[in-house]
Every structure is written in C-alpha cells, then in structure tokens.
C-alpha positions in Angstrom: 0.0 0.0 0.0 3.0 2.2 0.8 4.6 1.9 -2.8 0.5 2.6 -4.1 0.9 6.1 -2.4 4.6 6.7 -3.7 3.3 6.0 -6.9 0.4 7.7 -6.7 2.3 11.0 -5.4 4.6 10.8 -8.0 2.3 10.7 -11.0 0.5 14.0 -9.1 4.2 15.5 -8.9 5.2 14.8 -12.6 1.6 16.3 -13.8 2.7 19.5 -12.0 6.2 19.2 -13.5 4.3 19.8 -17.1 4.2 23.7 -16.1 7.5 23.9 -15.4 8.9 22.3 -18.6 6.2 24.7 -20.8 8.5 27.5 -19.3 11.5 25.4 -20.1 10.9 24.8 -24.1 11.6 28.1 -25.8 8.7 26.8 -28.5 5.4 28.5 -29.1 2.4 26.6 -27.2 1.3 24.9 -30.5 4.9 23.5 -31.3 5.4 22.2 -27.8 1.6 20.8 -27.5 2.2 19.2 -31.5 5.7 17.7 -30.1 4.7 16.3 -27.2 1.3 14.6 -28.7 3.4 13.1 -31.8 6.1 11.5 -29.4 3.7 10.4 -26.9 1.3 8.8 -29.1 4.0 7.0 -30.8 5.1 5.7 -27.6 2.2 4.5 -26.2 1.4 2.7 -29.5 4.4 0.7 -29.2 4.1 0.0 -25.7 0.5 -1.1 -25.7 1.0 -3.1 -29.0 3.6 -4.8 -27.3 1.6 -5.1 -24.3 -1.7 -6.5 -26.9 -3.4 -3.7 -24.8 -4.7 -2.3 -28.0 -8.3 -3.2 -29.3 -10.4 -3.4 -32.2 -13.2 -0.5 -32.3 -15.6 0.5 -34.7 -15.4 3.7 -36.9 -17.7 5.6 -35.0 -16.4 4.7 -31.2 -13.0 6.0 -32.8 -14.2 9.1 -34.1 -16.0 9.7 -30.8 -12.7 9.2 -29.0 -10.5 11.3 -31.4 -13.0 13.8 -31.2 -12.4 14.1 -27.2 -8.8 14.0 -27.8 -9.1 17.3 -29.7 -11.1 18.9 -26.3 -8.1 17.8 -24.5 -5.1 18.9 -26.9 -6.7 22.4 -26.8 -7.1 22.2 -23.2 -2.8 21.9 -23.5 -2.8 24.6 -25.8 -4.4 26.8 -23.8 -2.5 25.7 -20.8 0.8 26.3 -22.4 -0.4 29.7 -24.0 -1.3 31.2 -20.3 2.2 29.9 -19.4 4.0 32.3 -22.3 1.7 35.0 -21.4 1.3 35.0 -17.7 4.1 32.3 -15.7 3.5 28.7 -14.3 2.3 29.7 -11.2 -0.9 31.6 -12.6 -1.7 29.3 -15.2 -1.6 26.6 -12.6 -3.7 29.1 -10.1 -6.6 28.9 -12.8 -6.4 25.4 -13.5 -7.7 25.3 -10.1 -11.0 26.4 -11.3 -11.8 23.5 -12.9 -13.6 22.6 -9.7 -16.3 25.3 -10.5 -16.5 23.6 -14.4 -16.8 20.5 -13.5 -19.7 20.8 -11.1 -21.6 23.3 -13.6 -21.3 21.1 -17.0 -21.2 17.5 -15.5 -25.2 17.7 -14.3 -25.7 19.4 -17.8 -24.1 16.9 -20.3 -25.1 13.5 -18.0 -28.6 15.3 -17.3 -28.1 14.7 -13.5 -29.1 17.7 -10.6 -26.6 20.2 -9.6 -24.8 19.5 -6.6 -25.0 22.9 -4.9 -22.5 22.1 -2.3 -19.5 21.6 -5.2 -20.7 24.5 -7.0 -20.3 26.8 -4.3 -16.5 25.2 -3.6 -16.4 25.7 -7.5 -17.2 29.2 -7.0 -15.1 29.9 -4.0 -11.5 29.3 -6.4 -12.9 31.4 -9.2 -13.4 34.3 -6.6 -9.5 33.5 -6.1 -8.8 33.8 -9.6 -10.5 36.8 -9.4 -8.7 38.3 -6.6 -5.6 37.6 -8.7 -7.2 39.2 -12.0 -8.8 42.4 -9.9 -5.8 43.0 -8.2 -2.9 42.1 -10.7 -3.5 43.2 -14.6 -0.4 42.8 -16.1 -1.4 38.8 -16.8 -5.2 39.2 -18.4 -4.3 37.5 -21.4 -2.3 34.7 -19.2 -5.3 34.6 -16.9 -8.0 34.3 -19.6 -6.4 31.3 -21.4 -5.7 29.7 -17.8 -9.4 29.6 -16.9 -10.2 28.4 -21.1 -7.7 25.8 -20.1 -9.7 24.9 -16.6 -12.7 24.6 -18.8 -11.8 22.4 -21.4 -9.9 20.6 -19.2 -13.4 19.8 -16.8 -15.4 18.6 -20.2 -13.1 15.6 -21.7 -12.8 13.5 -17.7 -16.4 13.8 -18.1 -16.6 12.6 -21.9 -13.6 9.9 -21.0 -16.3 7.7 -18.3 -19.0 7.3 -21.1 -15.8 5.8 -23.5 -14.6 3.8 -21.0 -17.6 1.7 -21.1 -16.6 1.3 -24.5 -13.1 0.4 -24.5 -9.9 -0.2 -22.3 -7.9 2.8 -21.1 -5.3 2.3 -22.9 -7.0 2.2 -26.6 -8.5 4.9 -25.8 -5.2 6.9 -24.9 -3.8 6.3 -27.9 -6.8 7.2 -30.1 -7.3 10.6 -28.5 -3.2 11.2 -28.5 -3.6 10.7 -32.5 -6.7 13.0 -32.6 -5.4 15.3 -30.7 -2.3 15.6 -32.7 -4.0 16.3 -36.0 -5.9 19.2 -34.9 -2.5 20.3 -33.7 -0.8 19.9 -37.1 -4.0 21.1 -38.6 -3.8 24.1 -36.8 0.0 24.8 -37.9 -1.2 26.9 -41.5 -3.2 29.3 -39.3 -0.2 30.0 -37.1 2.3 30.5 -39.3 0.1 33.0 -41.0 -0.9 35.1 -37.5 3.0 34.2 -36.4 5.5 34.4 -39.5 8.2 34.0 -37.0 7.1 30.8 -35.6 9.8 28.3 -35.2 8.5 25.2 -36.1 11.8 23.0 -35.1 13.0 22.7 -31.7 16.4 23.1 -30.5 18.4 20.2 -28.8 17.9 21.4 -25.5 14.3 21.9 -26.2 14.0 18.2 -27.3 15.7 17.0 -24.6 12.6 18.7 -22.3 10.2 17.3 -24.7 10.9 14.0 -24.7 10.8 14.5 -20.5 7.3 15.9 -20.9 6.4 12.9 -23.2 7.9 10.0 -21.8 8.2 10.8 -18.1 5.1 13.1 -17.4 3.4 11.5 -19.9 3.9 7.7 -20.3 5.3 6.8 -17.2 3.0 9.4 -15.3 0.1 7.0 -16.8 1.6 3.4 -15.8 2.1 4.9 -12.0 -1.3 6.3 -11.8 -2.5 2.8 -13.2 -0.2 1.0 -11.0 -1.4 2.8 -8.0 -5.3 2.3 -8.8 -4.8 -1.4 -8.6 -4.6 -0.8 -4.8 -6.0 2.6 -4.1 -9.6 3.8 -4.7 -10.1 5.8 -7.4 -11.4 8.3 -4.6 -7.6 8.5 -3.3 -6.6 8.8 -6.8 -9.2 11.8 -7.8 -8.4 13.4 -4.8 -4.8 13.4 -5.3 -4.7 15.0 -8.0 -6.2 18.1 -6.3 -2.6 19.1 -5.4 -1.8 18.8 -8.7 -1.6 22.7 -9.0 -0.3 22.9 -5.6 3.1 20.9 -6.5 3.5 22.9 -9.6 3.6 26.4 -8.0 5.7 24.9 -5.5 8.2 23.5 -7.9 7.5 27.4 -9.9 9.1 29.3 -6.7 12.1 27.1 -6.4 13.3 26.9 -9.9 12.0 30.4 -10.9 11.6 32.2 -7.7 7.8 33.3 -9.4 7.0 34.3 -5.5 9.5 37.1 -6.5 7.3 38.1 -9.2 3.6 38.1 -7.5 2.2 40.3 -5.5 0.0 39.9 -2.3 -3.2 39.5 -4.3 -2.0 36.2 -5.7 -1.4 34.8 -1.9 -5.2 36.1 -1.3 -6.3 34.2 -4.0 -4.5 31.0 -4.1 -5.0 30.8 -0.4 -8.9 31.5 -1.0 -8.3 28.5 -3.3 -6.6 26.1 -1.5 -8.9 26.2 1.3 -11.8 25.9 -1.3 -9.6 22.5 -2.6 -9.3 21.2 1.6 -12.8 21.7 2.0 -13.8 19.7 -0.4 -11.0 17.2 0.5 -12.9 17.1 3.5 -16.6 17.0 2.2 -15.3 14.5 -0.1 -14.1 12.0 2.6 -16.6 12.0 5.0 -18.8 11.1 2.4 -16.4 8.2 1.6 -16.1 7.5 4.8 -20.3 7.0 5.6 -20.3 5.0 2.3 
C-alpha cells in the first residue's frame, strides 16, 4: 500500500512538473503541444501493442474518442499559452477552477441535478482567480487562457467515463493522442500565418525537455497512476490530483523564484483557493467514509 501512495504521489508531482517544462521549451504553445502529442502517441502505440493492450473499435467509437482527444489537446494549448503570457504559477492558479466547471457542466451533459454544495467550492476558487485578475493586470491574457484551459480541461474527464464503457484505457489513450495531434498539425497553416516567426523545429535542448514531458510526465506518469489504482480507490486517486496545481507552484518558486514576481493578491487568491480544494478534500471524505 506504501509503494500505491509513492506511486500515486509521484504521478500527481510529474503532472505538475508539465508547467515547469512549458517555461523550459523556448517553443510557441502549439509547437510544444504538436511535439509532445506526436512523441507520446508513438510511444504509447508501441508500448501497448507490445503489451496486446490495443483493441479493435468501430469507426464511429473512434471518431468519438479522437473527437475528445481534440477537447483535450486544446485544453494543452491553452495551458501552455497562459504559461508564455502570464508564468507557471498563474496558469496553474486557474487550473484550479476547474472545480467550478466541472460541477456546472457535469449535471448538464449527463442530465443529472446540480450539486450545490461543489458549485459553491467551484465558485469559492474562481473568486480567487479573481482576486488575482482584480488586483494584478499585467497577466489578463495569461489569466484568460488559464481559466479556457480549466474549462476544457473539466469537459473531456467527463466525456472519458462514457468511452470507457466502450473500451480499455489504454485504446483509448492512444486514439485521443492521434486525434489530438491532427488538430494540432492542422492548426499549424493558421499560425504560421498570425506568427510568420514561428519556429517550427526545436532546438536540442528543447528536445531533450520534450521528450521528458512525453515519456516521463506522460507515459510513465500513466503506468504509475494505473499501478497505484490497482490498490488505491479511485477516490484516493481523484483526490490526489487536487494538489496537482499545488506541487506545480511549488516547484515554480524554487526553480523560478515566481514568488519574487507576484504580488499579495496572488497569496489572497490561491490561499482562497486552497482552502476551497481542503474543503472539499474534506466533504469528499466523509462522504467516503459514511459509504
């Protein structure tokens, strides 16, 4: 049970290491988003192949799950784009709101009643991205892709538990990595025109980062969260991941010193959040706990 948690904290710490290499790679948001898509799809295709972890789906199941794949990609692009135009630390702040998303759109699209409990949480870390935003306008354009980024980023879990009734996890990875990737690529055309500049190959350093962000945050990230659901609830796992954006800002301040950069208003808001995160570590767990 001890190496389920190791695991399990380690996947949470490598998702938040994501931020960190976006600042890293000197490569517009599409570039790194196209990169990282391209070498982690072909990895997981080998791996699973090898593995006979792939299956057989129809046309239409595929199409769905490619389709998906595209929400999440932009959800990336959007992630990485608030990165370039804000810093780690409040793109990671925003991705906090997906709390709020989540509990608006996932009564809507599986025609269940709103929990009013989550949607207040929800509503709590928006008002601490909004602190940040009120107080702080030198990162609007940072701060409005970072909550885009929150919102994509609540619609394709919510998609992913229909298609796993479908399919295995790991078909559907790669399916969605390969849908993903061609709206990326697809997407390359419009950028070059709005960017003429755009460097479209990376530089050996910035390879060496992306293959990190595919292979360890990516790929391996996956096989230790899968590793550590084989003995932990997927409760434990889910709630996890809440410090997901905590780990990252951590990680922000000690390779970047980004606390140099923020002013109190950010320490209002993310502390608004991360009480908005405990108490619904808390509501969360009692609930588990009466179950």
């Amino acid at each position: 049970m001890k190496k389920a948690y190791t695991q399990l904290h380690l996947a949470v710490l490598l998702a938040g290491l994501t931020g960190i290499l976006g600042r890293l790679i000197t490569l517009n948001e599409l570039m790194i988003v196209c990169y990282r898509l391209l070498l982690t799809v072909l990895s997981m295709w080998v791996l699973f192949s090898f593995r006979k972890k792939i299956e057989s789906l129809t046309a239409v199941l595929i199409a769905k799950i490619m389709g998906v794949g595209t929400i999440a990609a932009l959800h990336w692009l959007t992630f990485y784009g608030a990165i370039k135009y804000a810093n780690v630390s409040i793109a990671l702040v925003c991705f906090a709101a997906i709390g709020f998303f989540t509990a608006l759109f996932e009564p809507l699209l599986l025609k269940k009643s709103l929990n009013l409990r989550e949607l207040l949480l929800g509503l709590m870390t928006l008002s601490g991205v909004y602190i940040i935003f009120h107080f702080d306008t030198r990162y609007t354009t940072g701060i409005a892709l970072g909550l885009v980024s929150a919102l994509l980023a609540s619609l394709f879990p919510i998609f992913n538990r229909e298609l796993l009734k479908k399919t295995n996890v790991e078909s559907m990875l790669v399916w969605q990595q390969l849908g993903g990737f061609l709206t990326m690529a697809a997407l390359i055309p419009l950028y070059i025109q709005a960017f003429p500049s755009l460097r479209l190959l990376p530089s050996g350093e910035d390879l060496l980062w992306l293959l990190v962000l595919s292979w360890v945050c990516s790929v391996w990230a996956f096989q230790l969260s899968a590793a550590a659901l084989k003995k932990l609830s997927a409760f434990t796992v889910n709630l996890s991941y809440n410090l997901e954006p905590v780990y990252g800002i951590v990680l922000a301040f000690i390779f970047f010193r980004e606390d140099q950069l923020l002013n109190g208003s950010f320490f209002v808001g993310l502390g608004l959040i991360l009480l908005a995160l405990g108490l619904h570590a808390l509501i969360v767990f009692s609930k588990q706990r009466r179950a």
